[in-house]
C-alpha positions as CSV (number, residue, x, y, z in Angstrom):
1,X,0.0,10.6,-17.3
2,X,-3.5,9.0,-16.8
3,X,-3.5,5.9,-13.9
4,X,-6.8,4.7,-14.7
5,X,-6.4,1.3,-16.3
6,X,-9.5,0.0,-14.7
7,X,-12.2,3.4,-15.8
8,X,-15.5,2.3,-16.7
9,X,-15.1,-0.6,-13.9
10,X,-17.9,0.2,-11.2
11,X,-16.7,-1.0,-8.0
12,X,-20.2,-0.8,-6.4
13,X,-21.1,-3.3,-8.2
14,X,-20.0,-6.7,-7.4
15,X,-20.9,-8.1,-10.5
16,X,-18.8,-6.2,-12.8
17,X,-15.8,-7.2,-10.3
18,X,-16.5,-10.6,-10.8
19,X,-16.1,-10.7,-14.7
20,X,-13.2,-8.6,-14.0
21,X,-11.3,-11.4,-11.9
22,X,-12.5,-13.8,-14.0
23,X,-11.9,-12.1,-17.6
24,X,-8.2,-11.0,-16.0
25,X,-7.7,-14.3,-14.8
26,X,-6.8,-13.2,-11.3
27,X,-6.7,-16.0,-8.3
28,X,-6.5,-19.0,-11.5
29,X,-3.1,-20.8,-9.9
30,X,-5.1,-21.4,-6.8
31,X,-7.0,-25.0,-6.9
32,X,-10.1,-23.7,-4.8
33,X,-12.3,-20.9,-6.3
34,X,-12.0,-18.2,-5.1
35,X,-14.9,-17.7,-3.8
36,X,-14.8,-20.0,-1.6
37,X,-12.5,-17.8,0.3
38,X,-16.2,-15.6,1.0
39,X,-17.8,-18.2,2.4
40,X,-17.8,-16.8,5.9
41,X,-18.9,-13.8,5.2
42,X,-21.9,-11.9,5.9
43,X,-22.0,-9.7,2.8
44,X,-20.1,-11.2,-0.1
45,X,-21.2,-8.2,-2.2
46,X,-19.6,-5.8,0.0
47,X,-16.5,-8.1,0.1
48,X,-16.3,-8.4,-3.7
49,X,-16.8,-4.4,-3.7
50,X,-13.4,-4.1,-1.6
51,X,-11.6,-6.5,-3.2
52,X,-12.4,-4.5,-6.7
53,X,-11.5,-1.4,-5.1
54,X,-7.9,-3.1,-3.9
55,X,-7.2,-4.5,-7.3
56,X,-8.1,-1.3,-9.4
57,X,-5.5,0.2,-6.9
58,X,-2.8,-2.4,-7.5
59,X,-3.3,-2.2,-10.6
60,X,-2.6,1.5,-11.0
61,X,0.2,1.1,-8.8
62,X,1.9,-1.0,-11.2
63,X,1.2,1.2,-14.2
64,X,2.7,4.0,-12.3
65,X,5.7,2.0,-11.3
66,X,6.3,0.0,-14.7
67,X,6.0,4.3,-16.0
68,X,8.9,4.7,-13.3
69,X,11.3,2.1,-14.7
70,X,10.5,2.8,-18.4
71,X,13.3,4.6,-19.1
72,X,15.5,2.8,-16.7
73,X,14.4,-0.2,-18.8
74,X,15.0,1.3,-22.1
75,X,18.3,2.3,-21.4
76,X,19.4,-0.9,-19.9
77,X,17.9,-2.2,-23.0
78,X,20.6,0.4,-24.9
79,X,23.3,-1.0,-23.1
80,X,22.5,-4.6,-23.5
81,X,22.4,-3.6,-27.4
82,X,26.0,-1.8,-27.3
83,X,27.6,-4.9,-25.2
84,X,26.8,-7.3,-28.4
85,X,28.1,-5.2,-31.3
């Protein structure tokens, strides 16, 4: 089992992070950017490194966990199946 959704992502630099958010359309229910959320900081770049860093392991975390419940899934899905014949 590979948990690298995110490879080829380099989370050093915060331009690549950026498209990320924005292509995976992370933060869009908020009304403010989010960005704006930086704007007290020193280093944005180093911020916007983190954050990338945090979401790639998130995101792994949920691929591992929705590898978890697969079968537990499938087989409620079996027994959803049986209840309606």
């Amino acid at each position: 089992m590979q948990l690298t959704p995110l490879s080829g992502i380099d989370f050093s630099d915060a331009s690549q992070i950026r498209m990320l958010i924005h292509s995976k359309g992370f933060f869009n229910a908020s009304t403010e950017s989010w960005l704006s959320a930086l704007d007290c900081a020193v280093n944005r770049d180093v911020v916007i490194c983190a954050l990338g860093g945090l979401i790639g392991h998130l995101t792994r975390l949920m691929v591992y966990l929705a590898y978890l419940f697969l079968p537990l899934n499938t087989f409620i899905s079996h027994l959803n199946r049986l209840c309606h014949l």
